[in-house]
Jmol script that loads the backbone (N, CA, C; Angstrom):
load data "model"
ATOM      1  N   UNK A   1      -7.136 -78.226 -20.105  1.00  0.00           N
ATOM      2  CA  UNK A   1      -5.757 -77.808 -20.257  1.00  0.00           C
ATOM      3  C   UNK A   1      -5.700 -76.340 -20.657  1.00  0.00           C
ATOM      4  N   UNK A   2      -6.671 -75.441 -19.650  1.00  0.00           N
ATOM      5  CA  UNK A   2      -6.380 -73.997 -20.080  1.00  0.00           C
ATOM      6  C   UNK A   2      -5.240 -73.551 -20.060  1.00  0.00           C
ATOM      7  N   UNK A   3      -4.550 -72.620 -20.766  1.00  0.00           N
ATOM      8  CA  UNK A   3      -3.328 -71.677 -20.680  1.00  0.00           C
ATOM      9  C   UNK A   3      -2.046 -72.471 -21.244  1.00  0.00           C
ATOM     10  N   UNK A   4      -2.011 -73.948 -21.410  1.00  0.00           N
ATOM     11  CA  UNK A   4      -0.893 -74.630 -22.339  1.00  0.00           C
ATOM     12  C   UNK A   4      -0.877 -74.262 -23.824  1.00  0.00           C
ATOM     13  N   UNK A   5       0.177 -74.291 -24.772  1.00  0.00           N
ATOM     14  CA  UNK A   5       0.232 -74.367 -25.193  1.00  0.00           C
ATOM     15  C   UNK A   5       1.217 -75.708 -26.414  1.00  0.00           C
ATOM     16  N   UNK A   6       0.730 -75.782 -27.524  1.00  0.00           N
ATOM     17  CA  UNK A   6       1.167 -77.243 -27.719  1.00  0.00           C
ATOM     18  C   UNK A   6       2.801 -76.854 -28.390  1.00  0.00           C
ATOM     19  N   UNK A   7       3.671 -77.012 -28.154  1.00  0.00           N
ATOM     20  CA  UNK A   7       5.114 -76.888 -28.401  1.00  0.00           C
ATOM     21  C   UNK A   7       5.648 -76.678 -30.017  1.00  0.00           C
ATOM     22  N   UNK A   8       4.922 -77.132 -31.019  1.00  0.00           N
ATOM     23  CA  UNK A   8       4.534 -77.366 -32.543  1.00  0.00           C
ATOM     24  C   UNK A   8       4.671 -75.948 -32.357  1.00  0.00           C
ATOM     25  N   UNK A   9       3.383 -75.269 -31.973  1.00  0.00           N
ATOM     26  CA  UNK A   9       3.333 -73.983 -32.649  1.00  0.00           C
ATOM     27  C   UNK A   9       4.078 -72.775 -31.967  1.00  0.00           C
ATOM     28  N   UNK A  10       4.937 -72.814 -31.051  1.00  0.00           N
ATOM     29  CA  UNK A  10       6.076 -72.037 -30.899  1.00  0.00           C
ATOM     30  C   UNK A  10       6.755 -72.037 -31.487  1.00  0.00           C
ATOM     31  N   UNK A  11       7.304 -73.174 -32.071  1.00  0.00           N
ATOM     32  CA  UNK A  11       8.279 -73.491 -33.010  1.00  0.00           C
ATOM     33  C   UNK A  11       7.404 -72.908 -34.974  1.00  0.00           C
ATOM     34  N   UNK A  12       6.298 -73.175 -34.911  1.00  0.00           N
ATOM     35  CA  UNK A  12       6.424 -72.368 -36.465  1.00  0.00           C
ATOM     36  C   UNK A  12       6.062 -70.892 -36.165  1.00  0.00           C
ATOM     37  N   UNK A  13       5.920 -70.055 -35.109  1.00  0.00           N
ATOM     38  CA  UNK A  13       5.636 -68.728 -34.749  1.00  0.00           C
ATOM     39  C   UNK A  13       7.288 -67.783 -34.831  1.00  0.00           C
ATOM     40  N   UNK A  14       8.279 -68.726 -34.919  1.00  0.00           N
ATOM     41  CA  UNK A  14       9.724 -68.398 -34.893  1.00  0.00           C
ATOM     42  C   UNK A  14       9.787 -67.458 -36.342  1.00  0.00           C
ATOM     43  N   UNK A  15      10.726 -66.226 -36.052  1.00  0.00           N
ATOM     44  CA  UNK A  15      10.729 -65.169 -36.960  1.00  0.00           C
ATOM     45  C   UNK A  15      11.715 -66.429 -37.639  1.00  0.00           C
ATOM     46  N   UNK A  16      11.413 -65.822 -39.181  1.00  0.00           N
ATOM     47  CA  UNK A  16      12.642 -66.276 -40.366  1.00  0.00           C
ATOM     48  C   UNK A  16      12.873 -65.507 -41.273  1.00  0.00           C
ATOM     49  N   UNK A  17      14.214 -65.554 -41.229  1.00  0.00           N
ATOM     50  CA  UNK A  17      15.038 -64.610 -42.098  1.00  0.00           C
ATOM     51  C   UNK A  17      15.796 -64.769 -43.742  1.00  0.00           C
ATOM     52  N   UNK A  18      16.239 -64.203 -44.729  1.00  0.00           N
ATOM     53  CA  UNK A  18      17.064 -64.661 -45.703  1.00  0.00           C
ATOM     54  C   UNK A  18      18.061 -63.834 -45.512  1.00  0.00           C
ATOM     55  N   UNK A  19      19.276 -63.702 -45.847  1.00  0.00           N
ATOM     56  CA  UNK A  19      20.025 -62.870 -46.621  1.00  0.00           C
ATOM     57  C   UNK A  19      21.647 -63.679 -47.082  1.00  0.00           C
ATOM     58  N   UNK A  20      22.265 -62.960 -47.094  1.00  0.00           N
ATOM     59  CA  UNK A  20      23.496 -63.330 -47.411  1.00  0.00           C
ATOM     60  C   UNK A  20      24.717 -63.020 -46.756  1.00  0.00           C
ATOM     61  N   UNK A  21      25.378 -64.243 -46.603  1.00  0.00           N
ATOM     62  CA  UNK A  21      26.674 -63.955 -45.461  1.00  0.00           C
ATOM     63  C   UNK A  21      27.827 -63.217 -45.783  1.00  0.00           C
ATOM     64  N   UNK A  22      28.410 -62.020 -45.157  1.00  0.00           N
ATOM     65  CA  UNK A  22      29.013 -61.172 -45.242  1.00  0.00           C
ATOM     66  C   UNK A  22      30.696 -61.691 -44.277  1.00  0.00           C
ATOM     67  N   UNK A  23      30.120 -62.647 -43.360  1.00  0.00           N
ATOM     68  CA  UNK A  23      31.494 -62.820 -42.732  1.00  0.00           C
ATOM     69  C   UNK A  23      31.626 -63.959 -42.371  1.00  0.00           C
ATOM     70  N   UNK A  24      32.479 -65.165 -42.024  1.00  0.00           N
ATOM     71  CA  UNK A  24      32.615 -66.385 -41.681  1.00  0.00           C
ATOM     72  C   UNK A  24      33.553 -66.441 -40.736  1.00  0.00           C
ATOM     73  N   UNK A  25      34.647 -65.445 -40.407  1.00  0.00           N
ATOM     74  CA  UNK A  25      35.629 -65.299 -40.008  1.00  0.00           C
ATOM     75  C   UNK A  25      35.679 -65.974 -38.310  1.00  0.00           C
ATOM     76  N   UNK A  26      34.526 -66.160 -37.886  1.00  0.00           N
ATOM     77  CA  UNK A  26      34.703 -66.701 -36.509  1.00  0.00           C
ATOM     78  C   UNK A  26      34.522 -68.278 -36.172  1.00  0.00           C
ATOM     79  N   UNK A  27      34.354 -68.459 -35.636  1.00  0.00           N
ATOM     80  CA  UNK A  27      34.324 -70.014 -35.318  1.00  0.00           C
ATOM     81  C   UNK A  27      32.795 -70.229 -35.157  1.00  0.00           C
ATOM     82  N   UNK A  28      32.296 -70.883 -35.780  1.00  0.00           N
ATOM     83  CA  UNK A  28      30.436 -71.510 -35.637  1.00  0.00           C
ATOM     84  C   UNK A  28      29.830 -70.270 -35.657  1.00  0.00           C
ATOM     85  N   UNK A  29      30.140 -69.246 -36.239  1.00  0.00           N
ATOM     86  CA  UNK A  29      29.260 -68.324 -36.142  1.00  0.00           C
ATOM     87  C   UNK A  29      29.433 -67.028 -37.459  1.00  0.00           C
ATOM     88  N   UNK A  30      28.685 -66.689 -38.259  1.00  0.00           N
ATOM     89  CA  UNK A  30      28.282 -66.037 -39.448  1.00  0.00           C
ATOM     90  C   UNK A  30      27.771 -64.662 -39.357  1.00  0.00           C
ATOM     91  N   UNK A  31      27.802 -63.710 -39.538  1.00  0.00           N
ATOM     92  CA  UNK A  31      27.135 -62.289 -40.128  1.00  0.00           C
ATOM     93  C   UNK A  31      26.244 -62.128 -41.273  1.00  0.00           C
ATOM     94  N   UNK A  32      25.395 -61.819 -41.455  1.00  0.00           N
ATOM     95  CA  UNK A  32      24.246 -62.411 -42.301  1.00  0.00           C
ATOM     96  C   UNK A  32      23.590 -60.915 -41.958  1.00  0.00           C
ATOM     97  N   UNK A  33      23.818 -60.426 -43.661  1.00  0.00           N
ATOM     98  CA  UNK A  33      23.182 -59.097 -44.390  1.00  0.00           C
ATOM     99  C   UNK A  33      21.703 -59.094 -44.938  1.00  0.00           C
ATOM    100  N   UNK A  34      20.602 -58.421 -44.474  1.00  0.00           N
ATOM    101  CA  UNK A  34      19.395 -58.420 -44.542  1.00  0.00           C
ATOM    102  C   UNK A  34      19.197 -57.393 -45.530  1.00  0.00           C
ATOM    103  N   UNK A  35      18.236 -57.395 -46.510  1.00  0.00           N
ATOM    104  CA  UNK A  35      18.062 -56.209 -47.484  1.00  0.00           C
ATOM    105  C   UNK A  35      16.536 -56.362 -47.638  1.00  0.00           C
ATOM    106  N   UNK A  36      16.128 -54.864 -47.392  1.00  0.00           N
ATOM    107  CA  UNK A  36      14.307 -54.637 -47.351  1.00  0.00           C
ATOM    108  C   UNK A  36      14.789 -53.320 -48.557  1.00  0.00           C
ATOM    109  N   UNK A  37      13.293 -53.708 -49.578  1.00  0.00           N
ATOM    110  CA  UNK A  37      13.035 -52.425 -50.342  1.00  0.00           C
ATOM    111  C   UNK A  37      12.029 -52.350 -49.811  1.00  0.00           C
ATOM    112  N   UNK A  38      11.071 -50.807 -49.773  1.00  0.00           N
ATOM    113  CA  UNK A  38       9.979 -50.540 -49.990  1.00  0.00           C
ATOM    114  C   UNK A  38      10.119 -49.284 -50.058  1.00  0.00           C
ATOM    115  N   UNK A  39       8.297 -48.642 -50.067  1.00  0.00           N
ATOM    116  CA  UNK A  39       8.435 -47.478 -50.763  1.00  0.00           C
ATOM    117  C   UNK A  39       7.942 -46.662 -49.546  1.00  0.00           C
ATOM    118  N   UNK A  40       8.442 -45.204 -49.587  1.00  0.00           N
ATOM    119  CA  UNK A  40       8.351 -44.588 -48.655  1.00  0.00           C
ATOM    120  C   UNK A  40       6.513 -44.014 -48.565  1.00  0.00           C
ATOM    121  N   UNK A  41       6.768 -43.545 -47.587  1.00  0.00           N
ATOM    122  CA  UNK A  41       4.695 -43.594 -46.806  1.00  0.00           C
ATOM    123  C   UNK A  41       4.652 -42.182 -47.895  1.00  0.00           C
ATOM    124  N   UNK A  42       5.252 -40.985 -48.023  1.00  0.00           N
ATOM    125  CA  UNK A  42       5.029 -39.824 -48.276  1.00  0.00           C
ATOM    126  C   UNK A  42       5.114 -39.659 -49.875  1.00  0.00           C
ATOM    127  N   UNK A  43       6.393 -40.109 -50.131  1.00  0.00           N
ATOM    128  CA  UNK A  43       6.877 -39.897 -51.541  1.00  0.00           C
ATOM    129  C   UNK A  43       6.747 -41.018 -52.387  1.00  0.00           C
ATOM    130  N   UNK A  44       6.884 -42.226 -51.829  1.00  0.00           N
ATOM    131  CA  UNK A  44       6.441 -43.026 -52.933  1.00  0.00           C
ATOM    132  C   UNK A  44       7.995 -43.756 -53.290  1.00  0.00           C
ATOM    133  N   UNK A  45       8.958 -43.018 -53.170  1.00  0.00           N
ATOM    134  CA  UNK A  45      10.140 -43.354 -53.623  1.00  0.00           C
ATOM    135  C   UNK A  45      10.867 -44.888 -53.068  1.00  0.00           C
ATOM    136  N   UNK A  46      11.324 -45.565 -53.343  1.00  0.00           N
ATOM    137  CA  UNK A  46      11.625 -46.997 -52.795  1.00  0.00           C
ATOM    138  C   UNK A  46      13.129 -46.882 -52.158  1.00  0.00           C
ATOM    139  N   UNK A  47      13.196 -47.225 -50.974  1.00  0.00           N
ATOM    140  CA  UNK A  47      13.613 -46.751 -49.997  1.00  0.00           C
ATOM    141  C   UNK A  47      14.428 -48.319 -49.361  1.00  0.00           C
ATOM    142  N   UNK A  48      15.981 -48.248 -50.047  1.00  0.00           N
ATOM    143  CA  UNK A  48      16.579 -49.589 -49.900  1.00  0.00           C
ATOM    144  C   UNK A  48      16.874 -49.613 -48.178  1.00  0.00           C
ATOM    145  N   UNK A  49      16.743 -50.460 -47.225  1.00  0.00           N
ATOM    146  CA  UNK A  49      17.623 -50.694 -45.828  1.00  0.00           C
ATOM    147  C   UNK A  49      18.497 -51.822 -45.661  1.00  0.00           C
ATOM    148  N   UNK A  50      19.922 -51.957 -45.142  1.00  0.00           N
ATOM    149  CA  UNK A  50      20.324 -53.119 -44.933  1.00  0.00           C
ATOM    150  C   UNK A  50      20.339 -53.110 -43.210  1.00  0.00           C
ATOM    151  N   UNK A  51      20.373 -54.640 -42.690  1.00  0.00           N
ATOM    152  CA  UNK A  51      20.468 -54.874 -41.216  1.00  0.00           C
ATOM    153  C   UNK A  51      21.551 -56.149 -41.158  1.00  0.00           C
ATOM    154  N   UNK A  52      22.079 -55.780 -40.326  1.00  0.00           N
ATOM    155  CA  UNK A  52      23.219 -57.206 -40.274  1.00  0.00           C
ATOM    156  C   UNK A  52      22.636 -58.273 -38.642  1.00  0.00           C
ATOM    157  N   UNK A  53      22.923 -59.296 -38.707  1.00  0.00           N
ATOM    158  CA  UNK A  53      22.799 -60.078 -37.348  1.00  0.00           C
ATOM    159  C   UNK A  53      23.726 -60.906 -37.448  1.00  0.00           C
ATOM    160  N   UNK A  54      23.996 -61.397 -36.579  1.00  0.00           N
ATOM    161  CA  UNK A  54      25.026 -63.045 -35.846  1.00  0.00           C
ATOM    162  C   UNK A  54      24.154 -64.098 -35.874  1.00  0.00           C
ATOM    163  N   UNK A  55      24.301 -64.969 -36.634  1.00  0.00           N
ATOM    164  CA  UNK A  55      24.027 -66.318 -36.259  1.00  0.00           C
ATOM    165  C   UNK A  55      24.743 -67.081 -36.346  1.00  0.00           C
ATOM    166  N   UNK A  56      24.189 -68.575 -35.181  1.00  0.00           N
ATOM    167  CA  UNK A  56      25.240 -69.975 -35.011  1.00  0.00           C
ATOM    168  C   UNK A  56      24.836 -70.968 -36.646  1.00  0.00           C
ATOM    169  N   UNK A  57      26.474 -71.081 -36.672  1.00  0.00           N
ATOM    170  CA  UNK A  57      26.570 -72.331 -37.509  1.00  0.00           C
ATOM    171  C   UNK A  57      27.583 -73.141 -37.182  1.00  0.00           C
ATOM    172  N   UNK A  58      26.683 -74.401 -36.375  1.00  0.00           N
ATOM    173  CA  UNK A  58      27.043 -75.143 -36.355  1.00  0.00           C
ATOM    174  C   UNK A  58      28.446 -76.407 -36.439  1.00  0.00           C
ATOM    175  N   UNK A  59      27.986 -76.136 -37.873  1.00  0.00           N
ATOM    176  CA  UNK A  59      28.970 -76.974 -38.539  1.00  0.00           C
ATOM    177  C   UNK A  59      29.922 -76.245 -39.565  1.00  0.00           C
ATOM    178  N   UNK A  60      30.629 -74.774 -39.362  1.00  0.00           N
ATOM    179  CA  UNK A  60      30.773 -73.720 -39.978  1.00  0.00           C
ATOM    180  C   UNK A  60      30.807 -74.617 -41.923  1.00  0.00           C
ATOM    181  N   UNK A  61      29.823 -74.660 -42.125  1.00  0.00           N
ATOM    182  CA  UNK A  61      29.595 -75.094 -43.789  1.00  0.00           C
ATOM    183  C   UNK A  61      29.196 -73.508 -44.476  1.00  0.00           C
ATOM    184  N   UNK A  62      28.660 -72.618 -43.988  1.00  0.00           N
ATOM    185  CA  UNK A  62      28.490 -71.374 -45.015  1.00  0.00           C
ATOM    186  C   UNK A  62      29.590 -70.768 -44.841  1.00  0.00           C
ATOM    187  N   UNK A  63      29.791 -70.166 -46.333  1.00  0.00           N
ATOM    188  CA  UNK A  63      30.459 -69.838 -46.852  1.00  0.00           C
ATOM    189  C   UNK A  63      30.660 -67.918 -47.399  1.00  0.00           C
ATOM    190  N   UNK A  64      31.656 -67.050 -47.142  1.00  0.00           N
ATOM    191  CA  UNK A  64      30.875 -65.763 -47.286  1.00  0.00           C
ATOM    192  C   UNK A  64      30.424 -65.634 -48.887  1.00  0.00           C
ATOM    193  N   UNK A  65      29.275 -64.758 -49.101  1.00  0.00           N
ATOM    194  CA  UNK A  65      28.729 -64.533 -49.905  1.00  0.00           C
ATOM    195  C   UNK A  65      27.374 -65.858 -50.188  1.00  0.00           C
ATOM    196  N   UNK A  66      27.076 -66.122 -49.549  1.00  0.00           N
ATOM    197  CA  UNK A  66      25.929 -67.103 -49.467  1.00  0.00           C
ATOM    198  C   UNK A  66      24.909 -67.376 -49.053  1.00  0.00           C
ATOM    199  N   UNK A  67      23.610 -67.665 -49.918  1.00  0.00           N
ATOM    200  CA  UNK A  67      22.132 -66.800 -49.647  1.00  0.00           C
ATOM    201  C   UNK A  67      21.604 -68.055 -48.579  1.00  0.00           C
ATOM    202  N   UNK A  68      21.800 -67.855 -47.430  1.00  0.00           N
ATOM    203  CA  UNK A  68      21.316 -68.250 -46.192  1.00  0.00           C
ATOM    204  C   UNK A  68      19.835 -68.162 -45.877  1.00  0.00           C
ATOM    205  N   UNK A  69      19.236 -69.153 -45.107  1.00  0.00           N
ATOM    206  CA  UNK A  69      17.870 -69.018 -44.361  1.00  0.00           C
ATOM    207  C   UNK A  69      18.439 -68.957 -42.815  1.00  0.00           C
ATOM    208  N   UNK A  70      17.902 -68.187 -41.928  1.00  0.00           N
ATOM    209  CA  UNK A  70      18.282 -68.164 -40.506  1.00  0.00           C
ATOM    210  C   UNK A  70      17.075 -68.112 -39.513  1.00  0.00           C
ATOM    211  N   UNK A  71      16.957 -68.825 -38.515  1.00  0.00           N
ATOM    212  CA  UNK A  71      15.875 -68.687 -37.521  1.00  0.00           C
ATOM    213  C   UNK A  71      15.786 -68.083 -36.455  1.00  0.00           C
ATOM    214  N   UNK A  72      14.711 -67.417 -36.007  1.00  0.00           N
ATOM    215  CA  UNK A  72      15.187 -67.092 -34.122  1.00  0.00           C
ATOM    216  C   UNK A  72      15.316 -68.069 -33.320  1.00  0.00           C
ATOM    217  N   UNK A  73      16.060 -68.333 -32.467  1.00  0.00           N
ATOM    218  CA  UNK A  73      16.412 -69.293 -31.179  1.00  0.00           C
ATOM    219  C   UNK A  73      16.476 -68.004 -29.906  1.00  0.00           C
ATOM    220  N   UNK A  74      16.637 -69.154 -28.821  1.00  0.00           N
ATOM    221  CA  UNK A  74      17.093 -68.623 -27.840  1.00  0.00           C
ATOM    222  C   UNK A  74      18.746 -67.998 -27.894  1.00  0.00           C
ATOM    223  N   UNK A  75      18.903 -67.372 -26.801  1.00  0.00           N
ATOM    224  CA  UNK A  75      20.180 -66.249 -26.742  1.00  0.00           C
ATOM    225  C   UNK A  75      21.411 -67.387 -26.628  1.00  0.00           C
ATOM    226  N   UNK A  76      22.383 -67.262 -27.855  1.00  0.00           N
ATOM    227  CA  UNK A  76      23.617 -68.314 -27.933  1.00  0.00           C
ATOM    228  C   UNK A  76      24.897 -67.483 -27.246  1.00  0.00           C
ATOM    229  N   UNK A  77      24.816 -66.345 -27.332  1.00  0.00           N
ATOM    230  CA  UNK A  77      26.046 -65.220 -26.651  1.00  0.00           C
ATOM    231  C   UNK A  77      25.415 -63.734 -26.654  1.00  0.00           C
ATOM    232  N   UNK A  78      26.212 -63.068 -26.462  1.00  0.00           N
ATOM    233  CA  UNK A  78      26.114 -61.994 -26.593  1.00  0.00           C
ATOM    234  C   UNK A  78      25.125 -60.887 -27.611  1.00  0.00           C
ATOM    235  N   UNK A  79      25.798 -61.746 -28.404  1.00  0.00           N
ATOM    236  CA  UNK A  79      25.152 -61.133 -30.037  1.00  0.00           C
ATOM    237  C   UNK A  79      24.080 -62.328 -30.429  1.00  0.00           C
ATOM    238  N   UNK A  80      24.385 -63.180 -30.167  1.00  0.00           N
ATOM    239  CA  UNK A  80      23.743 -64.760 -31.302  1.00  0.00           C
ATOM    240  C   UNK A  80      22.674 -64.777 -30.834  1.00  0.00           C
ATOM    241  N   UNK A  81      21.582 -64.648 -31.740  1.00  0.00           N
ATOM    242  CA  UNK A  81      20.003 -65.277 -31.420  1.00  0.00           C
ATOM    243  C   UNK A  81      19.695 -65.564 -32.347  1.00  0.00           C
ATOM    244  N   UNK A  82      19.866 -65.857 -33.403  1.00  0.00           N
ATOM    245  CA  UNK A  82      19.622 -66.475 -34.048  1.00  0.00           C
ATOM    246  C   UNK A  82      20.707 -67.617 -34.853  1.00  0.00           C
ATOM    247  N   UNK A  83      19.896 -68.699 -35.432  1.00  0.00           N
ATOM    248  CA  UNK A  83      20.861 -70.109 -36.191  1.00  0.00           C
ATOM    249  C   UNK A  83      20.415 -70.437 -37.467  1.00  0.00           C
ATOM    250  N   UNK A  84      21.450 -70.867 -38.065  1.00  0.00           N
ATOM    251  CA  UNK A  84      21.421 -71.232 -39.621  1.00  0.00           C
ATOM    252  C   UNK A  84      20.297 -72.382 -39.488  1.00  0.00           C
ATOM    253  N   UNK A  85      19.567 -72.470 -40.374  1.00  0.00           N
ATOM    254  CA  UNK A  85      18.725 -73.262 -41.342  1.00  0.00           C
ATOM    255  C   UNK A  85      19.103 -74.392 -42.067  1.00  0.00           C
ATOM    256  N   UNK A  86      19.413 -73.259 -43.272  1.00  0.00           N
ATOM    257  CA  UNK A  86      19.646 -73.723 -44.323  1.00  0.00           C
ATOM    258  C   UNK A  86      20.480 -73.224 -45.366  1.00  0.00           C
ATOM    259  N   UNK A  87      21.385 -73.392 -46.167  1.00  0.00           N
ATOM    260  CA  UNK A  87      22.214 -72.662 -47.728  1.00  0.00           C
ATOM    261  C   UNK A  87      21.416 -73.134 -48.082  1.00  0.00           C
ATOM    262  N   UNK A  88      20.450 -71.716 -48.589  1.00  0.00           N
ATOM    263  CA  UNK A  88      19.403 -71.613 -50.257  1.00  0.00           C
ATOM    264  C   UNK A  88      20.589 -72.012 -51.708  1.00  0.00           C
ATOM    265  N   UNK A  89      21.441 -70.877 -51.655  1.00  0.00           N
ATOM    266  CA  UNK A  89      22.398 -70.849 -52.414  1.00  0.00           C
ATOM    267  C   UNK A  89      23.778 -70.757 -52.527  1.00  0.00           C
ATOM    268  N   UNK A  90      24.679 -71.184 -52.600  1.00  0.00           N
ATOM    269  CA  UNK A  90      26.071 -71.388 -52.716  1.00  0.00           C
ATOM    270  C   UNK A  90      26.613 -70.166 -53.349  1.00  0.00           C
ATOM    271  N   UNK A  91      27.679 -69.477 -52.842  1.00  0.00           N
ATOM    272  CA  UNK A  91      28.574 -68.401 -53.629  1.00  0.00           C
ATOM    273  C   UNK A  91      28.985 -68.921 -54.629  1.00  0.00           C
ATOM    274  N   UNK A  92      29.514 -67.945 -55.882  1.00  0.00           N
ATOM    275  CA  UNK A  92      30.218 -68.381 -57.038  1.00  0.00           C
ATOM    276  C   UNK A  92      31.567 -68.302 -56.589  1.00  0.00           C
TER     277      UNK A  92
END
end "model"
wireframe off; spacefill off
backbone 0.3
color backbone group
């Protein structure tokens, strides 16, 4: 069975994400704010970035302000490639 691969491990090779949802406003689908520190190559100085993406939810259950897990999938629209997981944490 040269060149197959077993279906399992596509599925745990899938990028995963955290952050927190910034928008709910659409129908099954969320905005989800990414935040990286690190420190810069030259200076040393720590060097905040944010990235936003679209993902599907489902069952619109998140809520804005809520620390989300999100996965890569295949292309859902335009924007959507990626889908909710899981709520790590609930907004106050």
């Amino acid at each position: 069975m040269a060149g197959q691969t077993d279906p399992r491990e596509a599925i745990e090779r899938r990028k995963t994400r955290q952050g927190h949802v910034t928008s709910d406003a659409r129908d099954k689908t969320i905005t989800v704010e990414l935040q990286s520190a690190r420190a810069h190559p030259v200076y040393g100085k720590i060097v905040r970035r944010s990235s936003k993406l679209h993902a599907h939810d489902e069952t619109n259950d998140a809520k804005r302000g809520d620390l989300v897990r999100v996965v890569e999938c295949r292309p859902l629209s335009r924007q959507k490639r990626w889908r909710l997981v899981e709520i790590l944490e609930r907004a106050r």
